[in-house]
N, C-alpha and C positions, 0 to 999 in steps of 0.2 A: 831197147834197140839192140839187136845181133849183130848190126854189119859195122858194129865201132873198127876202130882201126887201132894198131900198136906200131912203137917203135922196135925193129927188133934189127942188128945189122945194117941200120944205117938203109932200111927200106920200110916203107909201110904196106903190112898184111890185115888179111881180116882180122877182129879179133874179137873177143866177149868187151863185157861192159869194163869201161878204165879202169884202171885200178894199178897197183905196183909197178907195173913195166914202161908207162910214160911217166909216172908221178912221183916214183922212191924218189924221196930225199926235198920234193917240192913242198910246199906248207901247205897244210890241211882248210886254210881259208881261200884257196887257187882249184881247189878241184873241180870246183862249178865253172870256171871259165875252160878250164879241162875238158871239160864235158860239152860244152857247146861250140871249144872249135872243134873237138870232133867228129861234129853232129855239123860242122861245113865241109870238113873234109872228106864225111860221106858223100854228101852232095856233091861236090865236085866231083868226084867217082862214077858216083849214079849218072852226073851230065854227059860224063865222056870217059868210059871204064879204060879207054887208052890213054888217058892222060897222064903220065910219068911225073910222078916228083918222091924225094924223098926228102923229111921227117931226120936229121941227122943228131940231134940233138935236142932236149929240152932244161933247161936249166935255170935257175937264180942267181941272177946277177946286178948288184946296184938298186937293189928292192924293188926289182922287174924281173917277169916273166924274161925269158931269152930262148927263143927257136930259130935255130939254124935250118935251113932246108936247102935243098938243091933240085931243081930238074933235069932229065933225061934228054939227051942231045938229039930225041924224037921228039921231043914235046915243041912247037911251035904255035899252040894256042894262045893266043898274046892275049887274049878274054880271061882263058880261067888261069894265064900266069898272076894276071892281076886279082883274078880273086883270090889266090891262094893267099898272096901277097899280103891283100887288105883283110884277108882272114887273120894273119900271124902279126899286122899291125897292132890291128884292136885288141888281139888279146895282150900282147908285150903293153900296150898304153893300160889296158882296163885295170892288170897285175896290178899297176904301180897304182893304184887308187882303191885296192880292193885290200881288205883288213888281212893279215896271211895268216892268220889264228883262225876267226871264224869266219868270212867272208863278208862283210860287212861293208858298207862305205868308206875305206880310211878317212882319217879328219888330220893325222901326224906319220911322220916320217921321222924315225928313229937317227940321231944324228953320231956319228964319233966311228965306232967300229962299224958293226953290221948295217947296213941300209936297208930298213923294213920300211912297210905301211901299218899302220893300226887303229881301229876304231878307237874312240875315247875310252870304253869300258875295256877294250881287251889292253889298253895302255895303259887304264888303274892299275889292270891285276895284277899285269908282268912288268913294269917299265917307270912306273910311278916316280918321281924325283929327276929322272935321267932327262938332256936335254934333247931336246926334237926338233923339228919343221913342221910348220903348219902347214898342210895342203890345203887348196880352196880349192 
């Protein structure tokens, strides 16, 4: 897909496929939801190429995705407000259930300092001993 989009300045432009300028610093098991709210926020472009919002931040926080966005005080589509919206839901909810190593199902949540998710396997390798949360 060509018409992914980036964060650059606190607006979103065309861009090549994801990679480093939404995701530095995000964990290598989050890129696949990366990539498929993307692939909404084309859509919402493709719906209505005047539709204004910006993409202000993406980050991890509390072993969740975290997107900041804002819209354009032209933007008065209350449809695709709410899709953007329930786009940046599901991805911040799907994070916290998705493994941030390899993408996996989380089954724990890492407890004390850093709050991750992690598959059982990707918590033998790295985390083995340390206490957690069980996610269901």
């Amino acid at each position: 897909m060509n018409e992914m989009l980036k964060v650059t300045d606190n607006s979103v432009e065309p861009w090549r496929e994801i990679g480093s300028d939404w995701a530095e610093g995000l964990p290598a098991g989050w890129q696949g939801i990366l990539k498929q709210l993307n692939t909404g926020l084309v859509i919402l472009k493709r719906r209505d190429p005047e539709f204004q919002f910006e993409i202000g931040q993406l980050k991890e926080k509390f072993g969740a995705l975290r997107i900041y966005y804002s819209f354009s005080h032209k933007t008065d589509d209350t449809k695709l407000k709410d899709l953007l919206s329930s786009l940046v839901d599901w991805a911040e909810w799907i994070s916290a259930h998705t493994c941030n190593v390899c993408g996996e199902i989380a089954t724990k949540q890492s407890r004390g300092g850093w709050v991750a998710p992690w598959c059982d396997k990707c918590w033998e390798e790295n985390r083995s001993g340390e206490n957690y949360t069980k996610l269901g």
